[in-house]
Every structure is written in structure tokens, then in C-alpha cells.
N, CA, C and O atoms as a GROMACS GRO file, in nm:
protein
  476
    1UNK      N    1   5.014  -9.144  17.628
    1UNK     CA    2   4.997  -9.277  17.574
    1UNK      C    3   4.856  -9.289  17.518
    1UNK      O    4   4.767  -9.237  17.586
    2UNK      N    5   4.821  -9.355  17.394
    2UNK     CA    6   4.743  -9.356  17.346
    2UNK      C    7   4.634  -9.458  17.382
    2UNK      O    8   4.515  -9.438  17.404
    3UNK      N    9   4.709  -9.585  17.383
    3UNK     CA   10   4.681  -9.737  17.421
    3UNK      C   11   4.732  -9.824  17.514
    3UNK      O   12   4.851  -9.856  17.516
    4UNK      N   13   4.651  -9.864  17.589
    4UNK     CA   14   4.713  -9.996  17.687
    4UNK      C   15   4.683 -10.088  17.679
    4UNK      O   16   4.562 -10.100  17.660
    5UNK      N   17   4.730 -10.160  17.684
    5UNK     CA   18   4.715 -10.344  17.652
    5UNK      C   19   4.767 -10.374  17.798
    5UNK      O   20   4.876 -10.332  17.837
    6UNK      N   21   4.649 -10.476  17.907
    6UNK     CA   22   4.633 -10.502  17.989
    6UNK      C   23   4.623 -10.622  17.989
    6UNK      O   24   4.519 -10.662  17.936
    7UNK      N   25   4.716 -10.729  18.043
    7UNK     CA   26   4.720 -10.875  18.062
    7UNK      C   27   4.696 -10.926  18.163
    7UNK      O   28   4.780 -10.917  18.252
    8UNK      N   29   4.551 -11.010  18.190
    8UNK     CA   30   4.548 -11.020  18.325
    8UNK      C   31   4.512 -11.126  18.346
    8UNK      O   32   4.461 -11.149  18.456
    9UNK      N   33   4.531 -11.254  18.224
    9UNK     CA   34   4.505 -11.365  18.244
    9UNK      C   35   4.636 -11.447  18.205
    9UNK      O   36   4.732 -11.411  18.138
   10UNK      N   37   4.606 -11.592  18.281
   10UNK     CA   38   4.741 -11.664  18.316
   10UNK      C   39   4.800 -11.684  18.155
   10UNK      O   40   4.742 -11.628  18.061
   11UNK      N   41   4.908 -11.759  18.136
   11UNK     CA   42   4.962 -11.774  17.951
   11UNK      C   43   4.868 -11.891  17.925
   11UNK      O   44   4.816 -11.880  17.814
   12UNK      N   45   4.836 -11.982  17.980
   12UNK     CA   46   4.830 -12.085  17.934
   12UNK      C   47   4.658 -12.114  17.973
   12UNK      O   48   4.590 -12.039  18.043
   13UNK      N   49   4.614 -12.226  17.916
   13UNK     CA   50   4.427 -12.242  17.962
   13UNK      C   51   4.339 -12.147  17.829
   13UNK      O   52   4.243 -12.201  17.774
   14UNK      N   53   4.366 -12.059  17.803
   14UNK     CA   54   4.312 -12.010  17.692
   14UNK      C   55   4.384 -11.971  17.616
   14UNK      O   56   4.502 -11.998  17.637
   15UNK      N   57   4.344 -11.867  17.456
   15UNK     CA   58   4.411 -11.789  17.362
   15UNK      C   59   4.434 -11.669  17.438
   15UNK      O   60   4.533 -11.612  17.392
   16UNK      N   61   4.367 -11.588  17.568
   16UNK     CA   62   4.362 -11.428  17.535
   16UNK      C   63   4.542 -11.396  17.533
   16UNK      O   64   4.600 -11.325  17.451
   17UNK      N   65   4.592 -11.453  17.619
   17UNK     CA   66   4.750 -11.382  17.563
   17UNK      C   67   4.778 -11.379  17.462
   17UNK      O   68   4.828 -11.274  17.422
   18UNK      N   69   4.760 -11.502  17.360
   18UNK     CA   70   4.844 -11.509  17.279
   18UNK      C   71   4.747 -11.397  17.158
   18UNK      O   72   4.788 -11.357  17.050
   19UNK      N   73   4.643 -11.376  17.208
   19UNK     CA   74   4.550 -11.287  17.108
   19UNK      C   75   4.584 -11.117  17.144
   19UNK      O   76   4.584 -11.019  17.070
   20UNK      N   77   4.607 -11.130  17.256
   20UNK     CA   78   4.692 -11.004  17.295
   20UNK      C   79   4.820 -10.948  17.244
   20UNK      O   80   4.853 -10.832  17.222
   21UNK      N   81   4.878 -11.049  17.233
   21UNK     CA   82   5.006 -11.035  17.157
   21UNK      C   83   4.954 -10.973  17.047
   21UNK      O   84   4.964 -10.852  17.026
   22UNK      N   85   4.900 -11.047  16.979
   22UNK     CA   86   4.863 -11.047  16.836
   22UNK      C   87   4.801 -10.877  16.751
   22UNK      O   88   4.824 -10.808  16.652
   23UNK      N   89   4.710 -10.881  16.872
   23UNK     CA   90   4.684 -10.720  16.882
   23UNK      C   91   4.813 -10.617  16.911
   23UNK      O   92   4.844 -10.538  16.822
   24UNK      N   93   4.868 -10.619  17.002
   24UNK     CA   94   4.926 -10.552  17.057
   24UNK      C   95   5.046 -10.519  16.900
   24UNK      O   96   5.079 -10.407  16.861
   25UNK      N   97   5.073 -10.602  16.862
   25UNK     CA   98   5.162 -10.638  16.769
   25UNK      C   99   5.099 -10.513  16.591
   25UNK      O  100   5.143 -10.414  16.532
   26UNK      N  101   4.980 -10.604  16.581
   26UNK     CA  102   4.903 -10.490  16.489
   26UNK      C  103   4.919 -10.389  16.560
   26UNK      O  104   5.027 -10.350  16.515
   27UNK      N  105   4.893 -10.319  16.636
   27UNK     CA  106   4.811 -10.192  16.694
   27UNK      C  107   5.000 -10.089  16.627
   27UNK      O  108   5.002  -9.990  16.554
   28UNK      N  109   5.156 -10.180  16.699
   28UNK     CA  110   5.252 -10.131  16.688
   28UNK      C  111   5.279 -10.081  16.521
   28UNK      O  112   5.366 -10.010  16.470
   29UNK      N  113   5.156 -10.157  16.462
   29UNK     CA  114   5.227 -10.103  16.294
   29UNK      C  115   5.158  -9.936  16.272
   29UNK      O  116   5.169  -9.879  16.164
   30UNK      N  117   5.099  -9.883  16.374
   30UNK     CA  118   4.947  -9.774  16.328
   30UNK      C  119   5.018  -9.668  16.458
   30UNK      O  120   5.030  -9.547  16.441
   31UNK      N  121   5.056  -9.732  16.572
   31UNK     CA  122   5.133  -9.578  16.631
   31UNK      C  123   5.305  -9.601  16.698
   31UNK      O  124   5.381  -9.693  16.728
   32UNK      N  125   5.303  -9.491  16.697
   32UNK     CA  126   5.459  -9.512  16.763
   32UNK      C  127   5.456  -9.600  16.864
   32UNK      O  128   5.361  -9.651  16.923
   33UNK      N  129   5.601  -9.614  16.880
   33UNK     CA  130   5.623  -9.761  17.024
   33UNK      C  131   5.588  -9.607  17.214
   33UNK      O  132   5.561  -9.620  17.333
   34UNK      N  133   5.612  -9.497  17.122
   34UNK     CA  134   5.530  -9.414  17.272
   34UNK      C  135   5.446  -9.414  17.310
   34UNK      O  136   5.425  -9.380  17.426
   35UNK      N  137   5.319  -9.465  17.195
   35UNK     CA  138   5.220  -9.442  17.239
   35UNK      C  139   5.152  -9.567  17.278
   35UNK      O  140   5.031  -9.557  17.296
   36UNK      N  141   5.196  -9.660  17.291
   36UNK     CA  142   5.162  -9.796  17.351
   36UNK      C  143   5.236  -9.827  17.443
   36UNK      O  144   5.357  -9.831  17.422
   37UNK      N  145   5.186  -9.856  17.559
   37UNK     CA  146   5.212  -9.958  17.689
   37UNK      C  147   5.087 -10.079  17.696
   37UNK      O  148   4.971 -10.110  17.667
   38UNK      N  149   5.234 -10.126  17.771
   38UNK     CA  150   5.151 -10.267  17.836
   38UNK      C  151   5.170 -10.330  17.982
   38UNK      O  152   5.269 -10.384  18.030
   39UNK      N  153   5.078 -10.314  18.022
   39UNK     CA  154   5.036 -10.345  18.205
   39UNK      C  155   5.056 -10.491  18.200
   39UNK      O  156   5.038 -10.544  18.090
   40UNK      N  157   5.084 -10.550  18.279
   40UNK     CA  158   5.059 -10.710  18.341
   40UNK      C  159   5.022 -10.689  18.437
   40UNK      O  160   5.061 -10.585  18.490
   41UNK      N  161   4.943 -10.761  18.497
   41UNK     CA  162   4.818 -10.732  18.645
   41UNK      C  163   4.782 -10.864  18.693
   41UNK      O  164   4.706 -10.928  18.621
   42UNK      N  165   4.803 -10.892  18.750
   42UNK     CA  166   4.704 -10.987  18.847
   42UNK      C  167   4.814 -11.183  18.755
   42UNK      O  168   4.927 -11.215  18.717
   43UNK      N  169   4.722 -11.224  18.764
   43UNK     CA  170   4.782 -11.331  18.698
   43UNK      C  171   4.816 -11.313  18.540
   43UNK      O  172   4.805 -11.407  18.462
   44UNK      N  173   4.853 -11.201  18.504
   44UNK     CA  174   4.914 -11.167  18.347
   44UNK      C  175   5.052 -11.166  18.380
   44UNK      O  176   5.115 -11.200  18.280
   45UNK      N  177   5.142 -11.136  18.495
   45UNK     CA  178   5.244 -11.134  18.496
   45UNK      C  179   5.333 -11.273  18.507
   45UNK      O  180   5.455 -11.282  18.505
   46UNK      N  181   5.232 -11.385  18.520
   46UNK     CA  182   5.276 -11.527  18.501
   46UNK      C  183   5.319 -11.517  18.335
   46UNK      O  184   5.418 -11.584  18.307
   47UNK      N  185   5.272 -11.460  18.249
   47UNK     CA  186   5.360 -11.490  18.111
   47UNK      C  187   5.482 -11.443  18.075
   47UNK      O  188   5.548 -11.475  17.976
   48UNK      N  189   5.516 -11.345  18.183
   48UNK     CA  190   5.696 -11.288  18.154
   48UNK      C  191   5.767 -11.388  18.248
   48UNK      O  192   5.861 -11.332  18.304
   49UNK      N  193   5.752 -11.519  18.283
   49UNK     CA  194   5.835 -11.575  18.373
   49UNK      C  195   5.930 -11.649  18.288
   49UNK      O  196   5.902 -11.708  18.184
   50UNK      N  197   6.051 -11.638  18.348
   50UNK     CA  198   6.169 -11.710  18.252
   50UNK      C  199   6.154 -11.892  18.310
   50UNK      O  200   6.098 -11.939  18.409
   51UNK      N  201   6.223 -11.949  18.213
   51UNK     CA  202   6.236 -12.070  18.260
   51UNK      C  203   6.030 -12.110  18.258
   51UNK      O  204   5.959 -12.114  18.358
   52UNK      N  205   5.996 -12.126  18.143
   52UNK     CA  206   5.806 -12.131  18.173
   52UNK      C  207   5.864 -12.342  18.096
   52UNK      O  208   5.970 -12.375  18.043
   53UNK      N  209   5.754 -12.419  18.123
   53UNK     CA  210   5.774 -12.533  18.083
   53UNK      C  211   5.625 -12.522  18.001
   53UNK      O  212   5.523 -12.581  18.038
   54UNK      N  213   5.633 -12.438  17.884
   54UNK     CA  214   5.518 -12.498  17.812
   54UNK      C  215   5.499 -12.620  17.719
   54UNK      O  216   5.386 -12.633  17.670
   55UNK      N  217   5.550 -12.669  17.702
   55UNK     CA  218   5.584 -12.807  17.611
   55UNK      C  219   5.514 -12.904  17.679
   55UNK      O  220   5.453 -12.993  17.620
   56UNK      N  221   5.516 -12.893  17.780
   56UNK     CA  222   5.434 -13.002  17.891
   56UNK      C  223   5.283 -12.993  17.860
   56UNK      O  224   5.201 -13.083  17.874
   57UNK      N  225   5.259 -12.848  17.806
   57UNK     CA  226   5.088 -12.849  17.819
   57UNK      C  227   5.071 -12.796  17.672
   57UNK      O  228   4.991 -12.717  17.622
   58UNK      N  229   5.183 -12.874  17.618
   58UNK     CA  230   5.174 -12.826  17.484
   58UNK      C  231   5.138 -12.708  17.374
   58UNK      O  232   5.102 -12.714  17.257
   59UNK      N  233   5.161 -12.604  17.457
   59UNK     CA  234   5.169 -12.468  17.416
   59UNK      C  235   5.306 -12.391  17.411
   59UNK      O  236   5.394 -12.449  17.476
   60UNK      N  237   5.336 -12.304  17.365
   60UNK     CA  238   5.420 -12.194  17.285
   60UNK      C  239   5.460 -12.157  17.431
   60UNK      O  240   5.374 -12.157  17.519
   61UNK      N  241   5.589 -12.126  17.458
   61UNK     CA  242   5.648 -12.024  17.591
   61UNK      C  243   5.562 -11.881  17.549
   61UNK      O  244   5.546 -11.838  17.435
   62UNK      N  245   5.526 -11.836  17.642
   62UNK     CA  246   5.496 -11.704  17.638
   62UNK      C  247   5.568 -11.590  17.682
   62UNK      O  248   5.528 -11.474  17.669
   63UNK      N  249   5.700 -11.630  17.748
   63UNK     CA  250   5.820 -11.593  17.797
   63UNK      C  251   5.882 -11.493  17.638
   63UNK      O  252   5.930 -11.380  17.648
   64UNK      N  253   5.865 -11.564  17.510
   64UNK     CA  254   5.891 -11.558  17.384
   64UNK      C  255   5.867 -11.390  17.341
   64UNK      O  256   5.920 -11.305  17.270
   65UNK      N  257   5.742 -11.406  17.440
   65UNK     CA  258   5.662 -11.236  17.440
   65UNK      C  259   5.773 -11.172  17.362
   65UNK      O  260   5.792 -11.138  17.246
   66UNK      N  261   5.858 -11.168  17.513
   66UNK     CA  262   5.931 -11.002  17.493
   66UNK      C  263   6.035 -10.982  17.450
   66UNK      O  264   6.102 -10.878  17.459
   67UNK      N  265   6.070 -11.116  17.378
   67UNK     CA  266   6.151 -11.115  17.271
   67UNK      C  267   6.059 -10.999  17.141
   67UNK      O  268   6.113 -10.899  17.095
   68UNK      N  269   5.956 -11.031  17.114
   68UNK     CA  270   5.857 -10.922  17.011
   68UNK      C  271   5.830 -10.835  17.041
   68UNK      O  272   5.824 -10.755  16.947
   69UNK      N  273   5.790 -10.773  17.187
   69UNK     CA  274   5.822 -10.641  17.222
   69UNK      C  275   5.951 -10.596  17.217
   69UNK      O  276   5.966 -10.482  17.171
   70UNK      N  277   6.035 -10.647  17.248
   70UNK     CA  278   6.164 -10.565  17.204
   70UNK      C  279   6.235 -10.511  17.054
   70UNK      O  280   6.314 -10.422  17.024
   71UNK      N  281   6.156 -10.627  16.972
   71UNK     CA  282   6.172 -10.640  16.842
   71UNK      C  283   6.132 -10.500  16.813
   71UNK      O  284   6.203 -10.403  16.788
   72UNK      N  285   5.998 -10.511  16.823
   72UNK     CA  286   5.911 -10.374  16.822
   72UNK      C  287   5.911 -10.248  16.862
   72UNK      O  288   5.862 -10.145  16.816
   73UNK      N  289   5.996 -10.281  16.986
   73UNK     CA  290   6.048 -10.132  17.055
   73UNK      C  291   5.992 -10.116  17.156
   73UNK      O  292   6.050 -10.036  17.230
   74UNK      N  293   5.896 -10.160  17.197
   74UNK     CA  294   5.756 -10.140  17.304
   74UNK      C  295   5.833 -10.147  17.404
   74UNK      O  296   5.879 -10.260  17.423
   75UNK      N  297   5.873 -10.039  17.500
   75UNK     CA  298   5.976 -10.015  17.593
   75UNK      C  299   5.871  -9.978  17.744
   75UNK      O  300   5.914  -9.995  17.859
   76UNK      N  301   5.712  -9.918  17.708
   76UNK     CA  302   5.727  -9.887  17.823
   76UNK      C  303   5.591 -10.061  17.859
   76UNK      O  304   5.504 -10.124  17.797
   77UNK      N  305   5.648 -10.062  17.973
   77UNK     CA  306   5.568 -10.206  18.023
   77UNK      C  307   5.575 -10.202  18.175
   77UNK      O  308   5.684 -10.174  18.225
   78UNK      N  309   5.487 -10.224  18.242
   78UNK     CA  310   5.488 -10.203  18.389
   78UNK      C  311   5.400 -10.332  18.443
   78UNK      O  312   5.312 -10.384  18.376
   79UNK      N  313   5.435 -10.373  18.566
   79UNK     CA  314   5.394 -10.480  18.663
   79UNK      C  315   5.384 -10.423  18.789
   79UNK      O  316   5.471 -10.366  18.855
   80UNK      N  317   5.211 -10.458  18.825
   80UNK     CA  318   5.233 -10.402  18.977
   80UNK      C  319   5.341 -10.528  19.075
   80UNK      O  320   5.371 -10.647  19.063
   81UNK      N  321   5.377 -10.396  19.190
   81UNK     CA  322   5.446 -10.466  19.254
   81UNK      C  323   5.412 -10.559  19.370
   81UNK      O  324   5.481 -10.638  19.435
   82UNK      N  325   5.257 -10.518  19.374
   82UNK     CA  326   5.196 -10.639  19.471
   82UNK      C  327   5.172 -10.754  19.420
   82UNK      O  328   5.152 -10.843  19.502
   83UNK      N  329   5.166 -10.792  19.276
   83UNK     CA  330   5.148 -10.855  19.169
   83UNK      C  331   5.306 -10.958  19.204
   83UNK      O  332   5.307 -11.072  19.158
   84UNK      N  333   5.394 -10.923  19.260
   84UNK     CA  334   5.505 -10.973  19.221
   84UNK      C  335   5.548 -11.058  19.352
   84UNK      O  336   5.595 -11.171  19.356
   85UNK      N  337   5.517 -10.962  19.469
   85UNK     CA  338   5.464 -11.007  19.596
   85UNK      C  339   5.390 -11.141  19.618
   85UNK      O  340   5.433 -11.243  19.671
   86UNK      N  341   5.254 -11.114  19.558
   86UNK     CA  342   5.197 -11.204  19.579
   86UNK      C  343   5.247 -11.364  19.504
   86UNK      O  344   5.255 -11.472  19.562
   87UNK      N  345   5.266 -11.342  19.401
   87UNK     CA  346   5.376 -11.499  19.303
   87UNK      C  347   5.494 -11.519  19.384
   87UNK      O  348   5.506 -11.640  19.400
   88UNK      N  349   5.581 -11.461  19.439
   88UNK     CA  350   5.680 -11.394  19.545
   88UNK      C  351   5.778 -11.452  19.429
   88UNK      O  352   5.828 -11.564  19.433
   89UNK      N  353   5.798 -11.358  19.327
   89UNK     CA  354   5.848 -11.344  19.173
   89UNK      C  355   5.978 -11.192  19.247
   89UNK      O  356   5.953 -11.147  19.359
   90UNK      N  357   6.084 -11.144  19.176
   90UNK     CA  358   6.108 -11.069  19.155
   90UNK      C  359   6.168 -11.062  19.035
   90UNK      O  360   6.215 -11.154  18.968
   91UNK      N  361   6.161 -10.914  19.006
   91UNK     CA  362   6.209 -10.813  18.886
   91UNK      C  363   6.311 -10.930  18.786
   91UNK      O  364   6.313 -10.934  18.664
   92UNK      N  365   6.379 -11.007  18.870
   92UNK     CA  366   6.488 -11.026  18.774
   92UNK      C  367   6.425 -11.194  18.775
   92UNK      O  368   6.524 -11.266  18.788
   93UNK      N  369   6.346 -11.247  18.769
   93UNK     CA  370   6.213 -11.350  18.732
   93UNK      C  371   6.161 -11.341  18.610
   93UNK      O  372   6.111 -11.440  18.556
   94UNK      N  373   6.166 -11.195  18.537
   94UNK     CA  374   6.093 -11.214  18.429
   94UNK      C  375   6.163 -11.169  18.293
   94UNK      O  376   6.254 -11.089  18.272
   95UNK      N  377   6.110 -11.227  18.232
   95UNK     CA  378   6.183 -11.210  18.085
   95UNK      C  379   6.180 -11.110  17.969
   95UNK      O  380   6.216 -11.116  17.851
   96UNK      N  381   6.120 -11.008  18.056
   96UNK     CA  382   6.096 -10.865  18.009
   96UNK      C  383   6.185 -10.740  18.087
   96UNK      O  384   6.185 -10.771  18.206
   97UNK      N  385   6.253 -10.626  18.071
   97UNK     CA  386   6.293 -10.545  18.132
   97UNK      C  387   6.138 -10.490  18.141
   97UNK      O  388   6.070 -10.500  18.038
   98UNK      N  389   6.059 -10.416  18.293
   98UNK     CA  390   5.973 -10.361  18.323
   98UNK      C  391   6.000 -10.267  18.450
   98UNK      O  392   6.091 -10.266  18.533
   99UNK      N  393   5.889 -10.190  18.434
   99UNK     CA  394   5.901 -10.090  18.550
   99UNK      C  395   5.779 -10.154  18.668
   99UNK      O  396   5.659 -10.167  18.644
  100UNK      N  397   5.855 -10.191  18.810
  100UNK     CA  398   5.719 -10.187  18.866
  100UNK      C  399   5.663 -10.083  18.902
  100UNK      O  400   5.722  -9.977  18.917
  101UNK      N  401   5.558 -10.098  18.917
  101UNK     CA  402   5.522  -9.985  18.991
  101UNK      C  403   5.402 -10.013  19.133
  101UNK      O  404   5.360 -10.128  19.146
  102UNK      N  405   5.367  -9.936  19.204
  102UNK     CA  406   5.296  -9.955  19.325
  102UNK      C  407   5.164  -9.957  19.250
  102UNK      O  408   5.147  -9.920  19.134
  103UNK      N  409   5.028 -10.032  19.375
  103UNK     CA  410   4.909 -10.034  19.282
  103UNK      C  411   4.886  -9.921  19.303
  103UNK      O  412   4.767  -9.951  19.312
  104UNK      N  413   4.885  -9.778  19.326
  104UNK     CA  414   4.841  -9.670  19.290
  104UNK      C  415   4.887  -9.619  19.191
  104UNK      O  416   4.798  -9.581  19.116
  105UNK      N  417   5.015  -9.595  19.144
  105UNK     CA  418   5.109  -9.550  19.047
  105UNK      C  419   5.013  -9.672  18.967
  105UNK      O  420   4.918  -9.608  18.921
  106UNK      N  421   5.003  -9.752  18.947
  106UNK     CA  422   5.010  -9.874  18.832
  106UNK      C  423   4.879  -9.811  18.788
  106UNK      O  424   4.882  -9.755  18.678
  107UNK      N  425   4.713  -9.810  18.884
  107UNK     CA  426   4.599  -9.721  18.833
  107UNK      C  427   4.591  -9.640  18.765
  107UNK      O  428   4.519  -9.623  18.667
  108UNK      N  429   4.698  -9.555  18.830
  108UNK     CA  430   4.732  -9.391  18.775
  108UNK      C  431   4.783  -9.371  18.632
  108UNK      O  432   4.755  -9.282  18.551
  109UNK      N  433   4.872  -9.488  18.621
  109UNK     CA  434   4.929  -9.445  18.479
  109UNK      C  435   4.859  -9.487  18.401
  109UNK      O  436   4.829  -9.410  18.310
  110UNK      N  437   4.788  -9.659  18.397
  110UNK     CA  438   4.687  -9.684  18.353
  110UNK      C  439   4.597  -9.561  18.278
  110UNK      O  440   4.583  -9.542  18.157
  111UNK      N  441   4.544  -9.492  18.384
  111UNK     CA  442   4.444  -9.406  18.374
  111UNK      C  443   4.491  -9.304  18.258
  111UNK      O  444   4.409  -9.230  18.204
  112UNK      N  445   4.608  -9.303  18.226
  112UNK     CA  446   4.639  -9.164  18.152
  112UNK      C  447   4.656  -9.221  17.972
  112UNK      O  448   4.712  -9.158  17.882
  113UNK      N  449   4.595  -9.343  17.962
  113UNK     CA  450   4.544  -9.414  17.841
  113UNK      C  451   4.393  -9.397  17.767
  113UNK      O  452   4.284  -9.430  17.814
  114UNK      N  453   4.424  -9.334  17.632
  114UNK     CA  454   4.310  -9.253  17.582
  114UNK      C  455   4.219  -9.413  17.552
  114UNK      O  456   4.097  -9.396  17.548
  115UNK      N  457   4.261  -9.546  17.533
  115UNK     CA  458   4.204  -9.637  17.529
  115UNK      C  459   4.234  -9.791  17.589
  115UNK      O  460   4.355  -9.815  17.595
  116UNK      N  461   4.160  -9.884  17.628
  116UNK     CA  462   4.211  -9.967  17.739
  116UNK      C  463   4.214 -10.104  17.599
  116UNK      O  464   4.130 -10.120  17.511
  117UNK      N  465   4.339 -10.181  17.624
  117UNK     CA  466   4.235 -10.332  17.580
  117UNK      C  467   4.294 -10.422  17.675
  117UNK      O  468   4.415 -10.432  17.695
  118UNK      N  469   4.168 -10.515  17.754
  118UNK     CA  470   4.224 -10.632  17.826
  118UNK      C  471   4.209 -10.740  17.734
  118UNK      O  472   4.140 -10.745  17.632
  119UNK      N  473   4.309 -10.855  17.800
  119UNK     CA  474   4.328 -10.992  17.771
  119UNK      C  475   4.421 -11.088  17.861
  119UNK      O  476   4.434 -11.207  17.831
   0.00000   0.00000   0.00000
């Protein structure tokens, strides 16, 4: 994998998701959908939640995401699983097909990214 795109802030309160997207989205026109993943970590995995009420705070669902990753192809995507624990969220909570993985596995694969971008 070439690139990771790391989400680790909530959807809503600022732009970085939706600027993440945005990147993530460019970056898909310049390499294959193999060579990009995308981590959700910590409070980033609050934007794959189905059923999100953004209208209330007058912002865009971010749920919408992975409707554009799929568009795109961007297949590999991982959530730690203490991450999921801790929201006490499971797998079938979010509006993305993802792999969890443990926080060591989640570091690890991380790690095997020739470049990082958070948001």
C-alpha cells in the first residue's frame, strides 16, 4: 500500500473529514484502489455510523462516505476493534463493509504505508 488516510476525528465540529474525503477521493484518480487504504481510529469511526442525524447540526451525513468509497473501489478499510468496544458499536453499525482489526494488527498494517495522511 502506498497511502493511508487515517480518520481520527469525530464527522461533525470541523471540516477534517469532509477534507479527508476530499483528498482521499483525489489521491484515488493518481493510484490504484490497492494502493490506498483507509484506517478509522479513535473517534473517526463515529463517521461510518448508519442512521447519523446530521440535519440537526446542519451538516452533510458522513455515513454518505462509503457510498464514494465504494463508488471508487477503495475496498481495503479497517477499524480498530477496541475502537468499536469502546462506542460499544458493532461491525454491522456501520455503513461501510470493513475489516477490524486488533490494535496491534491495526499499527502493523498501518505501518506497511509508504505515506500517512491524518484527518
Amino acid at each position: 500500500m502506498k497511502v493511508a488516510f487515517i480518520f481520527t476525528h469525530p464527522p461533525y465540529g470541523s471540516s477534517k473529514v469532509r477534507e479527508g474525503l476530499d483528498a482521499l477521493l483525489a489521491m484515488s484518480a493518481y493510484c490504484d484502489e490497492n494502493e490506498i487504504a483507509v484506517f478509522f481510529w479513535n473517534d473517526g469511526i463515529l463517521s461510518l455510523l448508519k442512521q447519523q442525524q446530521a440535519d440537526a447540526v446542519l451538516q452533510k451525513d458522513t455515513a454518505a462516505m462509503s457510498k464514494l468509497l465504494m463508488l471508487y473501489e477503495i475496498e481495503q478499510c479497517f477499524v480498530c476493534e477496541e475502537d468499536l468496544k469502546r462506542y460499544q458499536c458493532s461491525k454491522e453499525a456501520l455503513s461501510l463493509p470493513v475489516v477490524v482489526l486488533d490494535n496491534e494488527n491495526f499499527f502493523k498494517r498501518l505501518q506497511q504505508a509508504e505515506k500517512i495522511l491524518t484527518f
